[in-house]
C-alpha positions as a printed NumPy array, in Angstrom:
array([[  0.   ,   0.   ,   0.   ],
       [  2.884,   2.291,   0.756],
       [  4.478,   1.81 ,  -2.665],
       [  0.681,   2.531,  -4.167],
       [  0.56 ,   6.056,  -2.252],
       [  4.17 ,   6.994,  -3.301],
       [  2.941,   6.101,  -7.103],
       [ -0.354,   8.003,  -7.02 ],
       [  1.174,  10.841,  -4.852],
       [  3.835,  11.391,  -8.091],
       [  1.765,  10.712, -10.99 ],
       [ -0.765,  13.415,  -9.573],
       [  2.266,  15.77 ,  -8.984],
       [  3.27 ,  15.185, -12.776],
       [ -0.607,  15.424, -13.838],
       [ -0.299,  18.948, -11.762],
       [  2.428,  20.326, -13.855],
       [  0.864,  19.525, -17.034],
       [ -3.195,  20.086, -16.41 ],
       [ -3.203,  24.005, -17.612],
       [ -2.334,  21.907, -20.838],
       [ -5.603,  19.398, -20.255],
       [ -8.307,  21.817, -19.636],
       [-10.781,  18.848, -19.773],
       [ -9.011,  17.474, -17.809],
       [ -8.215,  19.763, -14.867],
       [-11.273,  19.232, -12.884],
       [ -9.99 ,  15.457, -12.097],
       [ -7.021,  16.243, -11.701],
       [ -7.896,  19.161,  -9.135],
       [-10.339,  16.151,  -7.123],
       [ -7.385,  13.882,  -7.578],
       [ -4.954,  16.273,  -5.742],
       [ -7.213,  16.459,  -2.837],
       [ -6.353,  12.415,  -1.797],
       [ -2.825,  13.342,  -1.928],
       [ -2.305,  13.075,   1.435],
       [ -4.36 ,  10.016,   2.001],
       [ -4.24 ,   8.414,  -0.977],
       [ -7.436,   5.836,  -1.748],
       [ -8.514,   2.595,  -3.963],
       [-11.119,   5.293,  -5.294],
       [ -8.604,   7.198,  -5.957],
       [ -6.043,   5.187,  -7.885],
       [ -9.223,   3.705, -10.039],
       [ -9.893,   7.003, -10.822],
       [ -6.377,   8.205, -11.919],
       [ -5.793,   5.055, -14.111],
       [ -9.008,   6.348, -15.935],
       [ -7.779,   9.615, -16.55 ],
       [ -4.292,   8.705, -18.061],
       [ -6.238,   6.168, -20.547],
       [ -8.109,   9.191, -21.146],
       [ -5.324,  11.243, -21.853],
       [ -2.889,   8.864, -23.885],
       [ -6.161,   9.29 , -26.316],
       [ -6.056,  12.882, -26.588],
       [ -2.512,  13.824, -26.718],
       [ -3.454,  14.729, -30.496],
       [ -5.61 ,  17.445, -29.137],
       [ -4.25 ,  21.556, -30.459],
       [ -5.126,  24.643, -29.187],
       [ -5.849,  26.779, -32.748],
       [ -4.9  ,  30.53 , -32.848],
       [ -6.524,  32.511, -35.572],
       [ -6.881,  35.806, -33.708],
       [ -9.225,  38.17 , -34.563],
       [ -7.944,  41.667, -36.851],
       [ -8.244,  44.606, -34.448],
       [ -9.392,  42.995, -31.813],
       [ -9.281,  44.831, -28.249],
       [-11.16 ,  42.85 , -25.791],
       [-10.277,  39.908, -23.341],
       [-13.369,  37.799, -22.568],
       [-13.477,  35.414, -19.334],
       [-15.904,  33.146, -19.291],
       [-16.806,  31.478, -15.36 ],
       [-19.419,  28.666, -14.222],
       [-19.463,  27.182, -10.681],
       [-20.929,  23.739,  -9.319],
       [-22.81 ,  25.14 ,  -6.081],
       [-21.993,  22.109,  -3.351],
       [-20.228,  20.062,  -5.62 ],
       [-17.939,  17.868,  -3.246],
       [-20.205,  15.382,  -1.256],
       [-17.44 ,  15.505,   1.811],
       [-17.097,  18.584,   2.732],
       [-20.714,  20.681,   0.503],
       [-18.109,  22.896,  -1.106],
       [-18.091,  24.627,  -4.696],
       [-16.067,  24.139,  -7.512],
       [-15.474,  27.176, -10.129],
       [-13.887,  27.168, -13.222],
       [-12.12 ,  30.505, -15.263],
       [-11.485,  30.654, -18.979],
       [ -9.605,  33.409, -20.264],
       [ -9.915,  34.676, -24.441],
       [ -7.551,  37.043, -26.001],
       [ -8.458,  38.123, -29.266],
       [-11.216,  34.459, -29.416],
       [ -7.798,  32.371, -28.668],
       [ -7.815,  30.328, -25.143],
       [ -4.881,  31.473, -22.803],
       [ -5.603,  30.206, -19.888],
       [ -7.984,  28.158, -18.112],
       [ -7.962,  26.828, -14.004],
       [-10.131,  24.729, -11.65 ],
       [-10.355,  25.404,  -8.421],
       [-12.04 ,  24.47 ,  -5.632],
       [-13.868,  27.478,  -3.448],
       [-12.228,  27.833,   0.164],
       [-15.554,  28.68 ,   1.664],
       [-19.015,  26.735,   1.754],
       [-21.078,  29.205,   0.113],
       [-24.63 ,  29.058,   1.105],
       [-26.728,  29.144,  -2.375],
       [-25.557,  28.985,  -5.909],
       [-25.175,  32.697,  -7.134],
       [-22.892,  33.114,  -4.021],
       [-20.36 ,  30.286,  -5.586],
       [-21.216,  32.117,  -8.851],
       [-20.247,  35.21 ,  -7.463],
       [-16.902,  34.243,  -6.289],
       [-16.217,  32.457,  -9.802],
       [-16.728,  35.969, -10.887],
       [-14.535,  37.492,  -8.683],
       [-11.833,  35.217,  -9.674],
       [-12.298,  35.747, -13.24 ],
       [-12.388,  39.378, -12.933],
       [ -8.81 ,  39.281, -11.468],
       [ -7.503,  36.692, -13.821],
       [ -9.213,  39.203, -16.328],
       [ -7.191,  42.252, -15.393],
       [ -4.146,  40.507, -15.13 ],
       [ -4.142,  39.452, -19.305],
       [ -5.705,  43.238, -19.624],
       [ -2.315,  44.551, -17.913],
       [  0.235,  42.446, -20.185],
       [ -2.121,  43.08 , -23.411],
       [ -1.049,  47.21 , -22.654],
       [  2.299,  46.366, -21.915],
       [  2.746,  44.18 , -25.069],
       [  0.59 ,  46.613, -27.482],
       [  0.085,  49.929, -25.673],
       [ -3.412,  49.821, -25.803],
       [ -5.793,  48.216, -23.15 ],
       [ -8.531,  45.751, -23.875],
       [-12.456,  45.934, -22.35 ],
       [-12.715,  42.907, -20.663],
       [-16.121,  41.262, -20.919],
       [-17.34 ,  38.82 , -18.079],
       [-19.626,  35.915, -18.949],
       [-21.766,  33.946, -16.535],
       [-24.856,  31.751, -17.096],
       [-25.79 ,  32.834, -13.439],
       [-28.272,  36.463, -13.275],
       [-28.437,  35.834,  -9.322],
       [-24.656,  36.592,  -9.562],
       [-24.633,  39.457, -11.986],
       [-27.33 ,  41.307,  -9.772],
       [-25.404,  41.077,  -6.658],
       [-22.17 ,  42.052,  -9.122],
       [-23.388,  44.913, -10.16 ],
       [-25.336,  46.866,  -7.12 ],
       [-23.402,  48.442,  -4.329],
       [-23.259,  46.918,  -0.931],
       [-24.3  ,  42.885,   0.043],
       [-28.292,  43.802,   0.201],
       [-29.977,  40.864,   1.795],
       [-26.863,  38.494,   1.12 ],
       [-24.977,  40.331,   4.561],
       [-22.837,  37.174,   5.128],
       [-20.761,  38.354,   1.82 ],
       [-17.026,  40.04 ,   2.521],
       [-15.165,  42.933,   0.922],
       [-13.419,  40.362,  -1.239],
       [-16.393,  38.929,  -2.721],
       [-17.874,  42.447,  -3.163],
       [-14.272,  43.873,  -4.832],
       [-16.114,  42.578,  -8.243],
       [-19.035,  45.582,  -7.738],
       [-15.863,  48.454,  -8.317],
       [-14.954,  46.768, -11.097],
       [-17.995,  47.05 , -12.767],
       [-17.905,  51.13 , -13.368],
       [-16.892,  50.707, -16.828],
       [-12.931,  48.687, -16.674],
       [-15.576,  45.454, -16.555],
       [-18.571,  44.336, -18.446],
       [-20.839,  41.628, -17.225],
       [-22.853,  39.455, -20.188],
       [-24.887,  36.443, -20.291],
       [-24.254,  33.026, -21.589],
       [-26.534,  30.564, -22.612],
       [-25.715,  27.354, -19.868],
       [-25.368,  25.001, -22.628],
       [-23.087,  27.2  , -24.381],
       [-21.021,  28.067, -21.097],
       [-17.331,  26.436, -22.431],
       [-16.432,  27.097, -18.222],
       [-18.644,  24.048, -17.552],
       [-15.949,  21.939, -18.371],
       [-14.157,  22.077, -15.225],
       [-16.481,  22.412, -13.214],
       [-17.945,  19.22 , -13.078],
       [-17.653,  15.011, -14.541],
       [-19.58 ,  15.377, -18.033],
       [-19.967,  12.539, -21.032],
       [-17.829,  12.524, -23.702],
       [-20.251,  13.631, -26.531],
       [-20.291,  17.177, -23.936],
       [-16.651,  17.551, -23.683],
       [-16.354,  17.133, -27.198],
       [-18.76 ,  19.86 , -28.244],
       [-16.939,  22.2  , -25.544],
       [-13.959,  21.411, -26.702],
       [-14.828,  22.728, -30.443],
       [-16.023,  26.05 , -28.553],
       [-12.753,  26.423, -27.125],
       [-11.188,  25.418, -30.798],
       [ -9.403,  22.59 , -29.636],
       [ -9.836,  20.168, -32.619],
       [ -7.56 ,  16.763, -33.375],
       [ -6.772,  18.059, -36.67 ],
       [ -5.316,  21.28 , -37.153],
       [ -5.397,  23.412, -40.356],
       [ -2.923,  24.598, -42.464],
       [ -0.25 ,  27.024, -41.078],
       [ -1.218,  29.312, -44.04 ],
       [ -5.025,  29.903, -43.144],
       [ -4.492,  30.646, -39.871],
       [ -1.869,  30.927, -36.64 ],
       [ -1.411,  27.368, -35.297],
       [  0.033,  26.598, -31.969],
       [ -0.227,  24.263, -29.429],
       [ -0.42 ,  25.277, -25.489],
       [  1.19 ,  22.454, -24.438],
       [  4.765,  23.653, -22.25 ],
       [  4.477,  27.208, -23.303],
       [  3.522,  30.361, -20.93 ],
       [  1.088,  32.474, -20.699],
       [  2.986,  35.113, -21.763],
       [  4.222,  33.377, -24.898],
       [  0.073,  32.391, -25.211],
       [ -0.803,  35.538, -25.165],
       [  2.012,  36.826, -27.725],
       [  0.872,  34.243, -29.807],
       [ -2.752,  35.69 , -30.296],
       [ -2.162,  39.504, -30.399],
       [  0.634,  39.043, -32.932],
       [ -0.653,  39.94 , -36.208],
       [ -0.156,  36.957, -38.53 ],
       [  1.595,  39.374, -41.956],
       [  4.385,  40.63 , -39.531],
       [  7.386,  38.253, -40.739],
       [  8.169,  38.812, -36.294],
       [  4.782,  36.869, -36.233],
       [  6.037,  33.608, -38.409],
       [  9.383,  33.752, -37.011],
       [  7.688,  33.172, -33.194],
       [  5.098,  31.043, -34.485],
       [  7.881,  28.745, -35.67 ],
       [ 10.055,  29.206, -32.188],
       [  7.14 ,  28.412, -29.877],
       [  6.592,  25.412, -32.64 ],
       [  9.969,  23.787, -31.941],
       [  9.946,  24.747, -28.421],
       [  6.795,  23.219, -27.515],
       [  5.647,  19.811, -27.753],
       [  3.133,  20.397, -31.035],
       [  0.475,  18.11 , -32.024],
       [  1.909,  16.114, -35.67 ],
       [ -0.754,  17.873, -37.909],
       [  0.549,  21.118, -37.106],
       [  3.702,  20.093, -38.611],
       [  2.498,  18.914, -42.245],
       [  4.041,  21.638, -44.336],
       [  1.58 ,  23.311, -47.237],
       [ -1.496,  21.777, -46.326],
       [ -0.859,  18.274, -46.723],
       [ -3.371,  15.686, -44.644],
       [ -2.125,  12.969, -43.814],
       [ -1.265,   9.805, -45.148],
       [ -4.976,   7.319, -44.541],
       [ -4.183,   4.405, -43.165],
       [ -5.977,   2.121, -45.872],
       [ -3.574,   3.789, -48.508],
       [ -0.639,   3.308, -46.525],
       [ -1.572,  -0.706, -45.662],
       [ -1.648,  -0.717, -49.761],
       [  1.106,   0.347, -50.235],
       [  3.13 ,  -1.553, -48.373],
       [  1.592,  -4.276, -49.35 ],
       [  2.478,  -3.003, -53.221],
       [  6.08 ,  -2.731, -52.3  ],
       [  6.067,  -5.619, -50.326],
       [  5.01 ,  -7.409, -53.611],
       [  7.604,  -5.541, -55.701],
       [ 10.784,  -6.69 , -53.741],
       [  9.724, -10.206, -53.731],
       [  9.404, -10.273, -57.214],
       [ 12.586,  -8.711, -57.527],
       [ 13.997, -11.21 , -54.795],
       [ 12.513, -14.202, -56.807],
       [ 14.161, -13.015, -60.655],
       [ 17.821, -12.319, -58.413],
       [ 17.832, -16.09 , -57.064],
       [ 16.5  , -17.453, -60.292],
       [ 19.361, -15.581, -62.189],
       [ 22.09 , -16.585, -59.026],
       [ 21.157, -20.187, -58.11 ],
       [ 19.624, -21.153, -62.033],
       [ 16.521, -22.93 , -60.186],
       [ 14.962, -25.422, -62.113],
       [ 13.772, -24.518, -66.008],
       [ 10.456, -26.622, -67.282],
       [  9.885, -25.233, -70.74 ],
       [  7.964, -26.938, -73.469],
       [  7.132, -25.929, -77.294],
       [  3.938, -23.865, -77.133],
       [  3.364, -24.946, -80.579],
       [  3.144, -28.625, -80.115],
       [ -0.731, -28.026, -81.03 ],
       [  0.341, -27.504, -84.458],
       [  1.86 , -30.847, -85.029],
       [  5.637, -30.241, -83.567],
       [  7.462, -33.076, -82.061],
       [  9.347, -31.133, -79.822],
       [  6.78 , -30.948, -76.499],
       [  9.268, -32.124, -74.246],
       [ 10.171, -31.187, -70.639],
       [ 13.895, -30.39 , -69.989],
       [ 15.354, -30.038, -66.91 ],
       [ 18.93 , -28.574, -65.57 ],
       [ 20.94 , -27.601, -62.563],
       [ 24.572, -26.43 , -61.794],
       [ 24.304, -28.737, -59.194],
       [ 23.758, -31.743, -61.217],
       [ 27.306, -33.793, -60.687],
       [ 29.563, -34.47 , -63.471],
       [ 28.683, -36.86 , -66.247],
       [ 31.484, -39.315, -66.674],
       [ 31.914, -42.566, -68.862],
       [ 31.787, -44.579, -65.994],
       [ 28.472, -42.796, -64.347],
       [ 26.377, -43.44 , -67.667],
       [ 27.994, -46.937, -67.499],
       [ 26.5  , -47.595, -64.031],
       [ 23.371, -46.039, -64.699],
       [ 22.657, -47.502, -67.785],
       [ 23.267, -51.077, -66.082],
       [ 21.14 , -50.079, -62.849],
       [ 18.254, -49.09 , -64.958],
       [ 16.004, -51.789, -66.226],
       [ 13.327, -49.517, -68.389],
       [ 13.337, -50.393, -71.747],
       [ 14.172, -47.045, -73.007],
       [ 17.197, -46.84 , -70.636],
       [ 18.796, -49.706, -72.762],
       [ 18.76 , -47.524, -76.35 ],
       [ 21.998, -46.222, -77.086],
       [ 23.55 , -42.728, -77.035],
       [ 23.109, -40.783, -79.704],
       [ 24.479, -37.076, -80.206],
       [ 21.458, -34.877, -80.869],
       [ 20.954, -30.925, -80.465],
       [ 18.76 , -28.431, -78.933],
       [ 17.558, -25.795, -79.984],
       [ 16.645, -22.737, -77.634],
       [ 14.593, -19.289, -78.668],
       [ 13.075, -16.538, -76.773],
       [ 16.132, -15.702, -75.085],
       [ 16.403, -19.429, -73.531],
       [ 12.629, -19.674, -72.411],
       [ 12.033, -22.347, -75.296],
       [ 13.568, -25.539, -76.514],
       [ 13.221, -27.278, -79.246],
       [ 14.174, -31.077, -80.473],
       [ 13.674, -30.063, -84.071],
       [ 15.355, -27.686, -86.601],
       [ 12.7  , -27.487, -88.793],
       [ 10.184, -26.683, -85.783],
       [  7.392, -23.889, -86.485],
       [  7.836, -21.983, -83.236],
       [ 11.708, -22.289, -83.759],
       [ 11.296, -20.846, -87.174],
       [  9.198, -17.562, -85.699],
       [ 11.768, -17.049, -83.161],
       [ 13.503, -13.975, -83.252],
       [ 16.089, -14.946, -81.43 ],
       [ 17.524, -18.456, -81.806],
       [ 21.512, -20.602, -81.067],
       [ 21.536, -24.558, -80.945],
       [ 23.207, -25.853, -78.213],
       [ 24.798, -29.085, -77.87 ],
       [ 23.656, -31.298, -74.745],
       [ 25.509, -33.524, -72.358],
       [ 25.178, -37.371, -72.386],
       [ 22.771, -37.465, -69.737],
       [ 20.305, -35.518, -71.557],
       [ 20.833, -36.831, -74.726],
       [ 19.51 , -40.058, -73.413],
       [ 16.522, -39.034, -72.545],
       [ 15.547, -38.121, -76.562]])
């Protein structure tokens, strides 16, 4: 059990590291965390789950194809009011957009039990108002001008209490929970979002895949990325926000733009489709099973001709115009390993032999080959022999001889 803990304990350490790369994946990872210090058989179920789950998405891209002139940051929050069965307390999640491109995105569970749901909804907005300035700050820095940010929650409960002054009935609320109503003077805009369209639900919560998928697209994190030359392609796996950011305010005909969106390419771990060069998809794997299997075909016929030409295997050729009336339709076969005829071998085999036709006597005899020694031929006067292009008499051994 010890050696269990010490495994789950550093495989959710790793997971940690690497989750602002998973966003649908951070809200496990956040409940796994929890059990670090008492690790459970719950627990380690559940983690084995989520690394199947992400060897199968470690094709997954973020896509960049920021918007021309665009100058605002959107965050987009969502909270699970009592989420944790344990302890009743909240989860919220915080998506932040610069220029439509994803640049960061956190789970995190709420360090208070808040006592209905537009009070955890309220302090998702809260922390996605400061995670909101803090992209507004670097987007000045990097291009002198700053952004509107734009706040979206599914919750009106939350936006009510966001934008009046004072806690009203809710007096329970602190001055941190109510820094989001000085916000909202003009540096912070609060919209609605359709729940079903809220991309923040992600990590807020366990959802089926067909969800996840469909949030995924929102956030444009696709398997397959486009070409480099429709659109800025990057990946947010082991890059920074900064570089993130960078990435999407950039504007794509600056030759600074290519030259960084080639630098975070080899610096980061990018997906293969990003790296096809002029658009090309890649190879399907039916077309790549045939054609292996068309040069597997190609080498062994090459293979077969080099040992027929090396090792001279066996030859059976007849006259293919023994239908005609030649006399020649005879099967011929020779070796170089075929031992030496000698006097005294055709003596003993003519003596050993007690067929009738063994018994006839030598007689000196030639054949004829054609078609570059694919044919032979008994005869001189033979038809195919005559339409041969290509045609030398050779004169055979003993051995063979008998055999005519």
């Amino acid at each position: 059990m010890k050696e269990e803990a010490t495994l789950f304990r550093s495989v959710v350490g790793k997971l940690l590291h690497v989750q602002d790369d998973y966003p649908d994946s951070q809200y496990v990872v956040k409940e796994l965390s929890r059990e670090m210090s008492t690790p459970t058989s719950n627990g380690m179920l559940l983690l084995k789950h989520l690394v199947r789950y992400m060897k199968t998405t470690t094709g997954n891209c973020v896509v960049y194809k920021p918007t021309v002139g665009a100058t605002t940051v959107e965050v987009v929050v969502d909270s699970n009011w009592a989420g944790c069965p344990l302890t009743s307390k909240s989860t919220d999640c915080v998506q932040v957009f610069a220029a439509d491109c994803l640049v960061y995105s956190s789970a995190k569970t709420q360090a208070i039990i808040s006592q209905s749901s537009g009070e955890a909804e309220l302090m998702a907005i809260h922390r996605g108002a400061c995670f909101g300035f803090y992209v507004s700050h670097v987007w000045a820095e990097l291009n002198g001008v700053t952004p509107v940010i734009k706040l979206f929650s599914d919750s009106s409960a939350a936006r009510a209490i966001a934008t009046r002054r004072g806690p009203g009935r809710v007096r329970h609320l602190t001055v941190k929970q109510l820094f989001v109503q000085s916000l909202t003077n003009g540096r912070l805009a609060l919209h609605k979002v359709p729940g079903e369209d809220n991309t923040a639900d992600i990590g807020t919560k366990v959802l089926d895949r067909k969800r996840i998928d469909f949030l995924l697209g929102r956030m444009h994190i696709v398997r397959a990325v486009p070409a480099p030359s429709s659109g800025r392609v990057s990946t947010a796996k082991g890059t920074t926000l900064m570089a993130l950011l960078v990435a999407a305010l950039t504007p794509l005909p600056l030759a600074k733009g290519h030259a960084f969106q080639e630098e975070l390419l080899a610096n980061s771990s990018a997906c293969s489709a990003a790296r096809h060069e002029d658009g090309s998809a890649p190879l399907p794997f039916w077309a790549f099973v045939l054609l292996l299997l068309l040069v597997g075909a190609l080498l062994g016929e090459l293979g077969r001709r080099l040992l027929i030409r090396l090792f001279r295997a066996p030859v059976v050729a007849s006259c293919p115009w023994s239908a005609l009336g030649c006399a020649c339709d005879e099967i011929y076969k020779y070796t170089q390993e075929e031992p030496e005829a000698t006097p005294q071998r055709v003596q003993e085999e003519l003596m050993e032999s007690s067929a009738p036709t063994s018994a006839r006597p030598l007689v000196l005899s030639m054949l004829h080959v054609s078609d570059q020694g694919e044919r032979w031929h008994t005869r001189s006067d033979c038809f195919g022999l005559k339409k041969a292009t290509r045609a030398r008499a050779l004169t055979p051994c003993q051995i063979c001889a008998r055999n005519l």
